[in-house]
C-alpha positions in Angstrom: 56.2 107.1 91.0 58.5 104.7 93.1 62.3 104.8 92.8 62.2 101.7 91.5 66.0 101.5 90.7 66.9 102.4 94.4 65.6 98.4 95.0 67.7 96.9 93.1 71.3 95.8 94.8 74.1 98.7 94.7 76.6 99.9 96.7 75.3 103.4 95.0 71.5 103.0 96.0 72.9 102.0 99.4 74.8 105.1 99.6 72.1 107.3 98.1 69.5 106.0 101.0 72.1 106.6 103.4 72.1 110.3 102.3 68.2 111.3 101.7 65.8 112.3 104.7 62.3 111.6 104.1 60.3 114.1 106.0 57.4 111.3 107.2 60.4 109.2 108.4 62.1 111.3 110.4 60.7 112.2 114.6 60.7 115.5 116.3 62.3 115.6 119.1 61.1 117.4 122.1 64.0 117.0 124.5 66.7 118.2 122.4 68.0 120.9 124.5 68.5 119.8 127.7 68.9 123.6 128.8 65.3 123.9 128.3 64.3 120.4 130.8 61.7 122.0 133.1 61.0 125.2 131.8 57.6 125.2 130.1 58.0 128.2 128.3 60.9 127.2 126.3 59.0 124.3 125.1 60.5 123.1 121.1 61.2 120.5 119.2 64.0 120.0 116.9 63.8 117.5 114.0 67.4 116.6 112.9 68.8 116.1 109.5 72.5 116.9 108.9 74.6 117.1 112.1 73.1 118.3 115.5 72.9 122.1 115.1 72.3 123.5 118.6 72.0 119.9 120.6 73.8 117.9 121.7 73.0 114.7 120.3 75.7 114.5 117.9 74.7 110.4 118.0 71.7 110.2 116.2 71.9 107.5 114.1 68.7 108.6 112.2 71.2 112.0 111.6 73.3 112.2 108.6 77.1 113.4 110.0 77.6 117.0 108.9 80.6 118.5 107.0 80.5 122.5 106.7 77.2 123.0 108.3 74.6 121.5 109.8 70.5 121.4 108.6 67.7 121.1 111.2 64.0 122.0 111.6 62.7 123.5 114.9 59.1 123.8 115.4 58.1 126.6 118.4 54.6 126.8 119.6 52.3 129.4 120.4 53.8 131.6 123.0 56.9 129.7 123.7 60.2 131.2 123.6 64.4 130.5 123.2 66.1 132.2 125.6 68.7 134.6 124.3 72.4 132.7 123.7 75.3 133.1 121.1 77.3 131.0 118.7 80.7 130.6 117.7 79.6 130.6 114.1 76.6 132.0 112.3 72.9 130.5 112.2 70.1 131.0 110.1 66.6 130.8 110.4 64.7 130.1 107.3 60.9 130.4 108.3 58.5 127.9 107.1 55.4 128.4 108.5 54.4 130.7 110.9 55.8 134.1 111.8 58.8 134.3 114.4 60.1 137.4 116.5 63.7 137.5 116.7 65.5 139.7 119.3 69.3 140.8 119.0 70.7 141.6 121.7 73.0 144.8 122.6 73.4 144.4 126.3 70.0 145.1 127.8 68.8 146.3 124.6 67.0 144.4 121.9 66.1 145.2 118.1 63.1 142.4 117.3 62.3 141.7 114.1 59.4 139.7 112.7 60.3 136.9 109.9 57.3 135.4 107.6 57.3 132.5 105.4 60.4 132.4 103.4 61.8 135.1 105.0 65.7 134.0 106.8 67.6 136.0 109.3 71.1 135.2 109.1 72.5 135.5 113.2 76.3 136.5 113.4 78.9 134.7 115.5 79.1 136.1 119.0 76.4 138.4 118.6 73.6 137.3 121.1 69.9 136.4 120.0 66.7 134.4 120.6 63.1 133.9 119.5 59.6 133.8 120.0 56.5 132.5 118.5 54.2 135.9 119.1 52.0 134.4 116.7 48.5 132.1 116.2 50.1 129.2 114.9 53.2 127.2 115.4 56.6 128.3 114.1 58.3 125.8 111.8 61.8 127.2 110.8 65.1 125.8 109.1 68.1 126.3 111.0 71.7 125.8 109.9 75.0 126.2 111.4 78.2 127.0 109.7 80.1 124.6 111.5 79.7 120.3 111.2 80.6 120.5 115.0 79.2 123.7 116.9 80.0 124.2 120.5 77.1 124.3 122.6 75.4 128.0 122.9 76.3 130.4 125.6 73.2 131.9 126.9 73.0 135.3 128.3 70.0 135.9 129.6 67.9 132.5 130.6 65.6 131.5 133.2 67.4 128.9 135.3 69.1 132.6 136.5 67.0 135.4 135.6 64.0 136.3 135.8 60.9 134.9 133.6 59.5 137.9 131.7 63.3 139.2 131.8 64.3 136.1 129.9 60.9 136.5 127.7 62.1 140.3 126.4 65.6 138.4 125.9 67.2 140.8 128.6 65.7 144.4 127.5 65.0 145.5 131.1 61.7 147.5 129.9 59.7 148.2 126.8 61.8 151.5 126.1 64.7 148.9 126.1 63.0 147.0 123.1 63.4 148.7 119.5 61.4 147.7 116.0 63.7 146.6 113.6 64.1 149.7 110.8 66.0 148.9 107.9 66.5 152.5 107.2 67.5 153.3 111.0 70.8 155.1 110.7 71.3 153.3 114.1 74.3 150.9 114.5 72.4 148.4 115.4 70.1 148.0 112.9 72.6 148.7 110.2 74.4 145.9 111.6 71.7 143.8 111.6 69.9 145.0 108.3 72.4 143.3 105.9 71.3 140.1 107.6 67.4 140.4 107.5 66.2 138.4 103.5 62.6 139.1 102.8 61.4 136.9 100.4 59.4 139.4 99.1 62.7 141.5 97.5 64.5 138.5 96.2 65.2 139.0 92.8 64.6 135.6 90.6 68.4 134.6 88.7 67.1 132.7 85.7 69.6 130.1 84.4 70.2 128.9 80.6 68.8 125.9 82.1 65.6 127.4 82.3 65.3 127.5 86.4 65.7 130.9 88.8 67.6 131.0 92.0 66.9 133.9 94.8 70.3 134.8 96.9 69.5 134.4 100.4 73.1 133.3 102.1 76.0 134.7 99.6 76.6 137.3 97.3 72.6 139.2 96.6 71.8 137.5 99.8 73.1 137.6 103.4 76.8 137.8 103.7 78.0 134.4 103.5 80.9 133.2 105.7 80.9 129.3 105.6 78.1 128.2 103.4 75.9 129.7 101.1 72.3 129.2 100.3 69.8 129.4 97.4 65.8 128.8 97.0 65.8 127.3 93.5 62.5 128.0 91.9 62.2 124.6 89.0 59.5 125.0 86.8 57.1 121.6 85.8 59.2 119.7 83.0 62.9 121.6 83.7 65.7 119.2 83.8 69.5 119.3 84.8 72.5 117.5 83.5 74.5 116.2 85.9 77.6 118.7 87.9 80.0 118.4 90.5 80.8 120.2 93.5 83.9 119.9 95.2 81.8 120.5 98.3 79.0 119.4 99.7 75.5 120.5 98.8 71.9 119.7 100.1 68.1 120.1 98.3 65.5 120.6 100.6 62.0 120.4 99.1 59.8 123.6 100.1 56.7 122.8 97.7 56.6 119.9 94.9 58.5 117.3 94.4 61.7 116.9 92.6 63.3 114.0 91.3 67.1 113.9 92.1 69.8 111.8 90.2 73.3 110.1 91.2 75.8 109.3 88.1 78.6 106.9 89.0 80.8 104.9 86.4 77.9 104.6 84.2 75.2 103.9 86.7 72.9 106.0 87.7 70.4 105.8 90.7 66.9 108.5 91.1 65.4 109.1 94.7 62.0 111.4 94.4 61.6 113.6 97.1 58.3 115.6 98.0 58.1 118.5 100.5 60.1 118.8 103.5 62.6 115.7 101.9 65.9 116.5 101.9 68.8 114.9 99.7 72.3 115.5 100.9 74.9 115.7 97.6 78.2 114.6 98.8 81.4 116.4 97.5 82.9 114.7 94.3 79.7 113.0 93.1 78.0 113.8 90.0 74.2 114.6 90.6 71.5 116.6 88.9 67.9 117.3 89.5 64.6 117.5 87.6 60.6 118.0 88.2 58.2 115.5 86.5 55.4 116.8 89.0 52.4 118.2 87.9 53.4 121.5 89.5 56.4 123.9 89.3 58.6 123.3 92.2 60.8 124.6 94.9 63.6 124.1 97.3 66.2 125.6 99.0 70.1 124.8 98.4 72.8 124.9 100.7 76.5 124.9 99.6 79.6 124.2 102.0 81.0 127.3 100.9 80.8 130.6 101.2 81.8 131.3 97.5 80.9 128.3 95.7 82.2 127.6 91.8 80.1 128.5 89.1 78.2 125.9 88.1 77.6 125.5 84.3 74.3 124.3 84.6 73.1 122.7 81.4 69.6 121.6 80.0 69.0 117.9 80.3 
């Protein structure tokens, strides 16, 4: 079904091209962290779609400039790792396919925990962390962070100065040093950590009048949110929208299906269909909406720039 009224002349359509990123469009980059130039085993790609998220390529002109967060995908291979760092702001990692081991880090001791599909771990500012693909397949995982211009990480245990396997175990000096995540443990550290940790598995579906559920993962019934929120919006086959405003901005990212996604502006109104791994960025003050016309129910996730967004009314289209 082609957006057929995206090819007709309009500063709107312009604007609404300007603001989608198709998935089959887009290149993964493979050099993205210059940190990791020469080390094998920290071989990963990053594919950018809002803002620059842990690179430094802030340039791209394939990248859409970020506001309150930024919105990548990073794809890890088998046996590669990210050597433990921090950020000035929180990070999530929203798996996709694949299942990553995350260590945070407590000095030279690490809690690891193992995300599946769907499953996010929200990291918190300043407290150390990094990953590895333990796995049979490659990792593919959303990323955000909470800021439209992060600093570069600080890493604290990488192997430019420390040793390999050290750098591997993110800086537990020995296996006694490495503990299994417990979200019972009456341990600090993991009840630090377990507020953080979303299985998809225990998200309870919110169903709307409007005849669509969202699942908290980033904001109140999800991790606790501090500059953006997030939702998986599950849309059932034939479930429409009417458009709404934010007074922030908001981005659909396709997970499975396709969606249809709408801009209303003085009486015009423009569609963009986006299939999975598409992403539509919603800027603040414009009137948009969503549907599915696909054969199957759909999902995607939604991220808000800000950490308590404004009910929206949503209504039945």
């Amino acid at each position: 079904m082609p957006d057929t009224n995206l090819m007709k002349p309009s500063a709107l359509a312009d604007e609404m091209r300007a603001y989608t990123g198709l998935f089959t469009e887009k290149t993964f980059d493979w050099d993205a962290f210059p940190a990791s130039r020469g080390i094998s085993d920290l071989l990963r790609a990053q594919l950018r779609y809002v803002g620059a998220g842990g690179s430094p390529k802030t340039n791209d002109p394939a990248t859409m400039k970020a506001q309150h967060f930024t919105f990548s995908l990073v794809n890890q291979p088998v046996g590669k790792f990210a050597a433990a760092h921090a950020h000035e702001v929180v990070e999530h990692f929203f798996i996709l396919q694949g299942v990553l081991t995350v260590g945070t880090v407590w000095g030279d001791e690490v809690v690891e925990v193992k995300l599946g599909p769907k499953d996010l771990l929200l990291n918190k500012s300043g407290r150390p962390h990094g990953f590895r693909n333990d796995g049979v397949e490659p990792v593919l995982m959303q990323i955000t962070v909470g800021s439209g211009t992060p600093v570069m990480p600080v890493h604290v245990c990488h192997p430019k100065d420390k040793d390999l396997e050290l750098s591997r175990r993110f800086g537990a000096r020995g296996p006694e040093k490495i503990h299994l995540f417990s979200p019972d443990s009456a341990d600090r550290r993991h009840k630090e950590l377990a507020p953080h940790v979303v299985r998809h598995r225990d998200r309870k579906p919110q169903w709307e009048k409007a005849g669509f559920a969202r699942m908290a993962y980033v904001g109140e019934g999800g991790a606790p949110a501090s500059t953006y929120s997030m939702d998986v919006v599950h849309l059932p086959r034939g479930v429409a929208v009417k458009p709404y405003v934010r007074e922030v901005e908001d981005v659909y990212f396709v997970l499975e299906g396709a969606i249809t996604v709408g801009w209303e502006q003085d009486g015009e109104i423009v569609e963009r269909r986006l299939g999975a791994r598409d992403l539509m960025f919603n800027p603040a003050g414009r009137a948009h909406y969503f549907r599915n016309d696909g054969a199957t129910d759909a999902q995607f996730s939604m991220v808000v720039g800000t950490p308590r967004p404004r009910a929206v009314a949503f209504a039945a289209a």
